[in-house]
C-alpha positions as CSV (number, residue, x, y, z in Angstrom):
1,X,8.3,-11.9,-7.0
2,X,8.5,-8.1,-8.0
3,X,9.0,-7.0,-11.8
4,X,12.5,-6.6,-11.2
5,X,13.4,-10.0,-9.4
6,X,14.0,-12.8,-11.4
7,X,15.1,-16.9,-10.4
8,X,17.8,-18.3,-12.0
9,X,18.4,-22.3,-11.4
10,X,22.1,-22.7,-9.6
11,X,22.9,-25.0,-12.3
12,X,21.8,-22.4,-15.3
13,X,23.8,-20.2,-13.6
14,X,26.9,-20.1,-16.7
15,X,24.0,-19.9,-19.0
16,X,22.7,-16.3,-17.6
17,X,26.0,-14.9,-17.2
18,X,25.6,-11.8,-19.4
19,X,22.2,-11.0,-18.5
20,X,22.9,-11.2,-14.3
21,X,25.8,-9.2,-15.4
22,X,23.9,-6.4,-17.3
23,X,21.0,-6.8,-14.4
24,X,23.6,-6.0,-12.0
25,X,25.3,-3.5,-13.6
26,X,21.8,-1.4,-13.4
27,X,21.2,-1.9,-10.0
28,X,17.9,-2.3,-9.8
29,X,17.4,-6.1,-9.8
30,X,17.0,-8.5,-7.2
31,X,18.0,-12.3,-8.1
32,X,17.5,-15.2,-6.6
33,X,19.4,-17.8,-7.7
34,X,17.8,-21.3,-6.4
35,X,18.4,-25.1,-6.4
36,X,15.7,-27.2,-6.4
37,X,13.1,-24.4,-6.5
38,X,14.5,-23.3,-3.0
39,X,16.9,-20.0,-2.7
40,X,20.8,-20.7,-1.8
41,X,21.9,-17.0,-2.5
42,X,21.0,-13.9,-3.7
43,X,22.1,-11.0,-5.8
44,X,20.9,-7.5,-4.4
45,X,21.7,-3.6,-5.4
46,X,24.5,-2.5,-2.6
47,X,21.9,0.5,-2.0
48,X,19.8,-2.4,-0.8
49,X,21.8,-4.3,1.1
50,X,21.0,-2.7,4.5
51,X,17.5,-3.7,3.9
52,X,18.4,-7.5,3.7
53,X,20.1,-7.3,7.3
54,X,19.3,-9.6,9.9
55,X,18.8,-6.5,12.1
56,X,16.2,-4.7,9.9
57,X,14.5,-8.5,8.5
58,X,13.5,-8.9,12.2
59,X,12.5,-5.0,12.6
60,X,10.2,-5.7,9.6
61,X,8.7,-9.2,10.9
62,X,8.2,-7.4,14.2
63,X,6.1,-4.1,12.5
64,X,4.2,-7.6,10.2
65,X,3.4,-8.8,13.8
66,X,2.3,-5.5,15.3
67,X,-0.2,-4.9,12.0
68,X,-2.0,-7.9,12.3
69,X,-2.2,-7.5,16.0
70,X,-3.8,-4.2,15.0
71,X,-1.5,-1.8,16.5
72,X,-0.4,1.8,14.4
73,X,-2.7,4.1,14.1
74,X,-4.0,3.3,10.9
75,X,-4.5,4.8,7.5
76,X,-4.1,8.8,7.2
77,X,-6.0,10.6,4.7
78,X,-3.7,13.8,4.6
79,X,-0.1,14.5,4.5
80,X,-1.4,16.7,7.3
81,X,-3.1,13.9,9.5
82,X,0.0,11.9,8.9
83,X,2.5,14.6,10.5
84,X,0.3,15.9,13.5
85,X,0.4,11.6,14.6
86,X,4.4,11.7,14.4
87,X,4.4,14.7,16.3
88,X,1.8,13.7,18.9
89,X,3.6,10.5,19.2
90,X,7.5,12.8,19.6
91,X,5.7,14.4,21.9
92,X,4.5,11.5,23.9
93,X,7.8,9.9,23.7
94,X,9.3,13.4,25.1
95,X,7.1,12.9,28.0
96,X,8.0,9.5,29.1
97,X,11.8,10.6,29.4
């Protein structure tokens, strides 16, 4: 769990009223409020909601799947290597239309 995620038990939930309330109020913080050490709900930032979409959760667990299978084109060791990959692979995709 990152820095700024933090479990609260379901049941302690009264007792960390203020502080979710201050967390939130920042918007940085993640919780997780649990029962029985197992999530039930969460609290995110709004600015991070989209993230937390079933659409983009399955985008992610497809690029997980596509690392481990090997696929990308691995690490870049310039800005410059980085940009001249996106535009060969523009380019390729230009191709195919």
């Amino acid at each position: 769990m990152s820095e700024n995620a933090h479990e609260i038990p379901i049941d302690e939930l009264a007792a960390h009223a203020s502080e979710i309330e201050e967390q939130v109020s920042r918007g940085d913080t993640i919780i997780h409020l649990t029962r029985n050490g197992h999530a039930v709900a969460h609290i995110i930032p709004d600015e991070d909601a989209w993230f937390w979409t079933p659409e983009w959760q399955a985008k992610e667990r497809q690029a997980d799947e596509e690392i481990r299978a090997g696929a990308g084109s691995g690490r870049f060791h310039s800005m410059e290597e980085l940009f001249a990959d996106l535009d060969a692979a523009r380019a390729e995709a230009a191709d195919e239309v």
